[in-house]
N, C-alpha and C positions, 0 to 999 in steps of 0.2 A: 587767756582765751585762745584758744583753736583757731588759724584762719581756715576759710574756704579758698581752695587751690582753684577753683575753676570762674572765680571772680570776675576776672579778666574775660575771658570766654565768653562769661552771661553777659558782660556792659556790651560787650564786640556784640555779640546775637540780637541786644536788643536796639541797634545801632547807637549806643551812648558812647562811640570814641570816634570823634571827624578827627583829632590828628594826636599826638603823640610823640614824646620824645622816644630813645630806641624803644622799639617793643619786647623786646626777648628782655632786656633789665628790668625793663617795668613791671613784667609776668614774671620775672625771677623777684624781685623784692617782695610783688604783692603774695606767692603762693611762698615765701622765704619766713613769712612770720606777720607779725604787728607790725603797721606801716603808721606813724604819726603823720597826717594830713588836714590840708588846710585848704576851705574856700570862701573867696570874699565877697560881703555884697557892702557895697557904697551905699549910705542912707542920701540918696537922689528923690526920695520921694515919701511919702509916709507911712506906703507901706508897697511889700513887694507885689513883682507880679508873673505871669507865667515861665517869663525867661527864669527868673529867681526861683520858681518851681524844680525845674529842671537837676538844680542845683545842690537844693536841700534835700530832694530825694535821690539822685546820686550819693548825698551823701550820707547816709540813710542806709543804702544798700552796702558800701564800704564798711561803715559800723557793726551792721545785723554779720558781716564776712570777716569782725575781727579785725578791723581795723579803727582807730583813735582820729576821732576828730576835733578837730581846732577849727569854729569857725568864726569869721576877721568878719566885725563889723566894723565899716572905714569913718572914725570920729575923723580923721586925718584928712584921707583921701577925698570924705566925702563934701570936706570944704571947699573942693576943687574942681571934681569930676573928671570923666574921662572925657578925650577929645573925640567930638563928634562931628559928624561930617558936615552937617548944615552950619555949624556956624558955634560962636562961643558960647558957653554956659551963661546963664544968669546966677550969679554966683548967689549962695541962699545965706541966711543970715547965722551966724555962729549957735544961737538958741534957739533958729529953726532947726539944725541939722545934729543940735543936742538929743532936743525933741524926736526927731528922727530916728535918733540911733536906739532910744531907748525901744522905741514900736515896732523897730527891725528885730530886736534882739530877742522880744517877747517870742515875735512869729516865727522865727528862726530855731528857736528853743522848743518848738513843739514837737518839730519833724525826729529828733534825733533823741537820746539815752542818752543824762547825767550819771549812771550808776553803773556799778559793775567794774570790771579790769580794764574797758575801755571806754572810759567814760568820755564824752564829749567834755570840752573849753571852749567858754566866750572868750575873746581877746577884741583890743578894740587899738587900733595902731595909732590913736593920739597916743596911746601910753608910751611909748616909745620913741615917736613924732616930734612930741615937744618938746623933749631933753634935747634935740640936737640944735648945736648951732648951724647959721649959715657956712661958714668956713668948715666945722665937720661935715656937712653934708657935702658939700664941692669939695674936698679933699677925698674923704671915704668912701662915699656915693659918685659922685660927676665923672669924678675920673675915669671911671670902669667903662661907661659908655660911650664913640663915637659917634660922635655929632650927623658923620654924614649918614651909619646906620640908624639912627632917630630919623633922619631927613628921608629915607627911603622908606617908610612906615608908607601903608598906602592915604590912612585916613588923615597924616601930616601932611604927604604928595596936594591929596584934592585937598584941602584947606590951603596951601599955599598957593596953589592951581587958582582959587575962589577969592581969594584976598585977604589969605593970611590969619596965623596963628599967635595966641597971646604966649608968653614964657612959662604963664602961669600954668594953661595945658599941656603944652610942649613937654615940661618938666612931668608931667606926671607916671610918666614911665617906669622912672627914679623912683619917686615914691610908694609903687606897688612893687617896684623889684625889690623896694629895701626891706618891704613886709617878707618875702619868703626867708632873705638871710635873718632877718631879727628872729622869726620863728623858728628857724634852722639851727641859732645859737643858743636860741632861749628856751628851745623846746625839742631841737633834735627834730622838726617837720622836715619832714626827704619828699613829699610827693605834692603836689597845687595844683589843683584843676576850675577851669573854670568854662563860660563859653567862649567858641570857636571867635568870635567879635574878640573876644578877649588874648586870643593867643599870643598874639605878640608882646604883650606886659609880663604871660606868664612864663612865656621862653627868656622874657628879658630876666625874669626873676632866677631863673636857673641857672643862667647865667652869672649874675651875680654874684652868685652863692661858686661857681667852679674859678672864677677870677680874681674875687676877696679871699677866700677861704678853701681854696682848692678841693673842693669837694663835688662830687656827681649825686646832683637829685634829679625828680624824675616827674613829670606834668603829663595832661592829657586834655583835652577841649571837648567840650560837648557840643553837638550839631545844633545851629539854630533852627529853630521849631517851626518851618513856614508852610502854610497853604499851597494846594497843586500847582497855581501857578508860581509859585517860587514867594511870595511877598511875606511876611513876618506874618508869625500866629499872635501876634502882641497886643490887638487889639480887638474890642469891635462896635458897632455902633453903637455905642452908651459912653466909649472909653476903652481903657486898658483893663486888662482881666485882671482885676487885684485880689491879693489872697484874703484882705481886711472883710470881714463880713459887714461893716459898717460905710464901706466905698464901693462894693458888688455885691449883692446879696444872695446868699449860695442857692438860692430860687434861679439868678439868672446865671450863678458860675453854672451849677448842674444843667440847664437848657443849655448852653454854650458846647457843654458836652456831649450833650443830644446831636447836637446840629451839625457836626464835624461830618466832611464829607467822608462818601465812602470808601474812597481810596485811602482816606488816610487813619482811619481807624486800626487794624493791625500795627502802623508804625507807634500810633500813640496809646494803644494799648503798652505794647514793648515799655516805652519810655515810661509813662506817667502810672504805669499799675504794679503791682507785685506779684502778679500772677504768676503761676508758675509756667515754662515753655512749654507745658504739653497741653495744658488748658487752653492759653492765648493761641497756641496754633490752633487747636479743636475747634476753638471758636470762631477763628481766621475761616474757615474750613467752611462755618455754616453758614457765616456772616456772607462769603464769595457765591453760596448755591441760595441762601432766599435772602438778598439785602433789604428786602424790600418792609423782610420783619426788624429789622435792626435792633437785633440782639445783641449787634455790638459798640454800636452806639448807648443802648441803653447800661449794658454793662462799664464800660469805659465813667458815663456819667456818675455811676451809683459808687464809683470804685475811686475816682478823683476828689469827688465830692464826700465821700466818708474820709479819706487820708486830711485834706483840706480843713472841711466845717465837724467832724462827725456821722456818727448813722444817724442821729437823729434830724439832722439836717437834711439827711438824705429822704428821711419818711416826709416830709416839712413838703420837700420839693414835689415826689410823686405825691403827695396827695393836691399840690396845691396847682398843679398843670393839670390831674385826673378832671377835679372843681371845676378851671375854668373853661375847660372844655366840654364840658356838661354829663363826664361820665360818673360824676362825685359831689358831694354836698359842702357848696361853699360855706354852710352857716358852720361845719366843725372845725375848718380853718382858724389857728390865730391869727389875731390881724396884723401883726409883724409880719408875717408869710404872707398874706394877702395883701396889704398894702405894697410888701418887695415886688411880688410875682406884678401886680396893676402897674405899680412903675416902670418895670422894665419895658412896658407895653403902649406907654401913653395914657396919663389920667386929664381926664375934663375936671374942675375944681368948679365946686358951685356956690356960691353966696348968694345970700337972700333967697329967693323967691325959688322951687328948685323947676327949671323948666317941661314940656310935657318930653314924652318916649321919642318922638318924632326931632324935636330940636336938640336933643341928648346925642341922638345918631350923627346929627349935622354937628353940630361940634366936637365931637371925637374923632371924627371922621371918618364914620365907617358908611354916612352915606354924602353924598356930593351936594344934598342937594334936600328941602323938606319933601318936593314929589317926591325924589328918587326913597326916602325917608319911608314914605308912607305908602310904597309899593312895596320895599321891602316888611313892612308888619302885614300889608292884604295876604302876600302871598307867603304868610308864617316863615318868615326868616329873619324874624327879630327877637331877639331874649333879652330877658331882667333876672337875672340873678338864673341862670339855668331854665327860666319858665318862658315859654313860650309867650309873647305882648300880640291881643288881639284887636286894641285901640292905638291908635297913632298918637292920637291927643291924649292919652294916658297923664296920670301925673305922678310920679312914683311919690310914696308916704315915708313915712317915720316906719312904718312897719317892713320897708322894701330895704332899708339901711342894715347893712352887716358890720357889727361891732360896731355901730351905731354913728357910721359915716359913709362905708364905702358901698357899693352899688357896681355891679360885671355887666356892662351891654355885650350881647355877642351876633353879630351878624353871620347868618350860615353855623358852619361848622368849626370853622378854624379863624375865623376875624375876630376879635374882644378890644373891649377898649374898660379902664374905672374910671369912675364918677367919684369923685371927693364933696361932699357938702359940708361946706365950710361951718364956722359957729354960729354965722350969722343967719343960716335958711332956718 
C-alpha cells in the first residue's frame, strides 16, 4: 500500500506532535514507505478514556496513510502502572487486570483495520513479560539504564520530594522500554508514540532499542488535551469521559462535545475529527464571525460522537437534547436514550405514593422551596413532559409515565430534572 508523503505535515497542522525524536528522519521514514508502529495503552481501568482517544485515532490516521499498526495492550505493564505524581498505585488484582485487558482490546479494535497489506496487530506484552527471569531482566534490561537518569525523571523528582517511591514503580520504565525492543525484534516496529506525560518511557524505549541492538528508531508524543486555563480535558462532573457506552452514555459523551468552550473548538476539531484542512478551517472561519450559532461545537459533537458510538448514536443524542428541551417529542425517545440523557442530569426516584407537581420541583431541585414551587407553575414555568403544569398540587398519573417509569420536569427553558417511579408507586 501507497503511503501518504505529507503525513507528517497533516499531524504538525492539526497540532498532534508536542515533541519528537529528530524531525527530518521521522519525515524521511514516514514519507520513505511502510513504517511498522506501535502504541500502548495499560488496562488501569475498564475501559478508556479521552486521553486514550487521542491515541487510537492518531493511530487511525497513520493506518488510513499506509502505515502498520501494532497496538500493545499492557497485560504486564498493567500489573503495575505508571508512576504518578500523587502517590502509589493501588495495585489491582491479577483477574481484574485480565478482565481488563480483554475490554481494552475490544475498544481498541474498533478504531483501526484488520485487513488489507497493512493490517493492524494486538499484542499484549505479558507475552513476552513472563518468559523473562529476574537475572535476565537485570542483565539485558537494568543494565542499559542509569540509575541517576531514572532519578532526574521529574514525576520520580516530586515523589521523592513527597515521601518516596516503591521499586515496583520506579522500575517501570524498564518495562515499557522493553516493549519497544521486543517489538523491534519481533516485529521490526521502528516508530512509538504516545502522550507527551508519556515521553520519557518512550524516549527510554528508543533508547533501548540504539544501546541493546544498535539501532535508530523514531517516537513522537501527543499534546495533552487541556481546557483554556491549562487543567486536563480528562474529566467532568459525572467522572471521566469514558469511551464504554455503558460507563458514559454517548447522550452525555455528544453534550460534552456541545459544551467545549469556544476557543477551543478549532484545536479539537483538528485533533478528534477527520475532517479535511479546508473544511475545519471554513468552519473555523464561521464559527470566529457567529459563535454564538455554534456550528462548531455542534459539528465537533456529531463527528466524535459518530467515530466513538456510531450515527446512530448520534440521531439517539440530537433527538433526545431536541425532547428535553421541549423542541421534540419525548414519547419517541427509547428509554435507554432517555433514562441516559435524565441521568446525566439528576433523577428524583419515587416509591410509593407518586407526590403532587409542586413537591417533584422541591425535590429535584429546580425549586428551593414549595412557595417558590408554586410560583413557578402561577407564572407558567413549569413543565411535565414538555406540557405546560397549570396546578401546583397536580398529581402526575400512569398516563404522564414514558416507557412507563420516567417523567421530564422542566423549569423555564433550559433547567430539567427525571423523576424515576419506582415498582412500588
Amino acid at each position: 500500500m501507497p503511503v501518504d508523503p505529507t503525513l507528517l505535515e497533516d499531524l504538525e497542522w492539526r497540532g498532534l506532535i508536542a515533541h519528537s525524536t529528530d524531525r527530518e528522519a521521522l519525515g524521511a521514514a514516514l514519507a520513505g514507505g511502510s513504517v511498522r508502529f506501535y502504541v500502548g495503552f495499560d488496562p488501569t481501568a475498564p475501559s478508556l478514556h479521552l486521553g486514550n482517544l487521542v491515541q487510537v485515532l492518531t493511530a487511525r490516521r497513520l493506518q488510513e496513510a499506509g502505515h502498520v499498526p501494532y497496538l500493545l495492550v499492557g497485560g504486564a505493564t498493567g500489573m503495575i502502572g505508571d508512576p504518578r505524581d500523587s502517590g502509589e498505585r493501588t495495585l489491582n488484582p491479577e483477574e481484574t487486570v485480565r478482565e481488563w485487558v480483554g475490554r481494552v482490546r475490544r475498544q481498541v479494535e474498533r478504531f483501526v483495520s484488520f485487513d488489507g497489506d497493512n493490517a493492524a496487530t494486538m499484542v499484549d506484552n505479558l507475552d513476552w513479560t513472563r518468559e523473562v527471569s529476574t537475572i535476565e531482566f537485570l542483565r539485558d534490561v537494568g543494565k542499559h539504564f542509569p540509575v541517576n537518569r531514572m532519578l532526574a525523571r521529574e514525576t520520580v523528582k516530586r515523589r521523592l520530594e513527597e515521601g518516596g517511591i516503591s521499586f515496583t514503580e520506579f522500575s517501570y520504565v524498564l518495562l515499557q522500554s522493553m516493549d519497544y525492543r521486543e517489538l523491534f525484534r519481533r516485529h521490526d516496529v521502528r516508530l512509538q508514540f504516545g502522550g507527551s506525560d508519556q515521553w520519557g518511557n518512550i524516549t527510554s524505549g528508543a533508547e533501548l532499542v540504539r544501546r541493546s541492538d544498535g539501532a535508530t528508531v523514531h517516537a513522537f508524543a501527543t499534546p495533552l488535551i487541556t481546557r483554556p486555563d491549562g487543567t486536563k480535558y480528562g474529566k467532568t462532573e459525572g467522572g471521566a469521559l469514558w469511551l464504554d457506552a455503558e460507563m458514559m452514555s454517548p447522550y452525555a459523551f455528544h453534550q460534552f462535545w456541545l459544551n467545549v468552550e469556544d476557543e477551543k473548538v478549532g484545536e479539537l476539531l483538528r485533533i478528534f475529527t477527520f475532517l479535511p484542512r479546508d473544511e475545519i478551517e471554513a468552519l473555523e472561519a464561521r464559527h470566529a464571525e457567529a459563535p454564538y450559532r455554534r456550528e462548531g461545537q455542534r459539528t465537533l459533537a456529531d463527528e466524535v460522537t459518530a467515530t466513538v458510538h456510531g450515527s446512530r448514536a448520534v440521531e439517539q443524542a440530537t433527538a433526545a437534547a431536541a425532547a428535553l428541551f421541549g423542541s421534540g417529542d419525548l414519547a419517541d425517545l427509547d428509554e435507554a436514550t432517555l433514562a441516559a440523557a435524565l441521568r446525566g442530569t439528576g433523577v428524583v426516584t419515587v416509591e410509593g405514593e407518586v407526590p403532587t407537581v409542586a413537591d417533584l420541583l422541591v425535590q429535584s431541585g429546580l425549586a428551593k422551596s414549595k412557595g417558590e414551587a408554586r410560583r413557578t407553575v402561577g407564572e407558567g414555568g413549569a413543565y411535565l413532559n414538555n406540557v405546560r403544569v397549570d396546578d401546583a398540587d397536580a398529581v402526575p398519573g400512569a398516563a404522564d409515565l414514558l416507557a412507563g417509569r420516567w417523567m421530564v420536569l422542566r423549569r423555564g427553558k433550559k433547567r430539567f430534572a427525571g423523576v424515576e417511579v419506582g415498582v412500588g408507586a
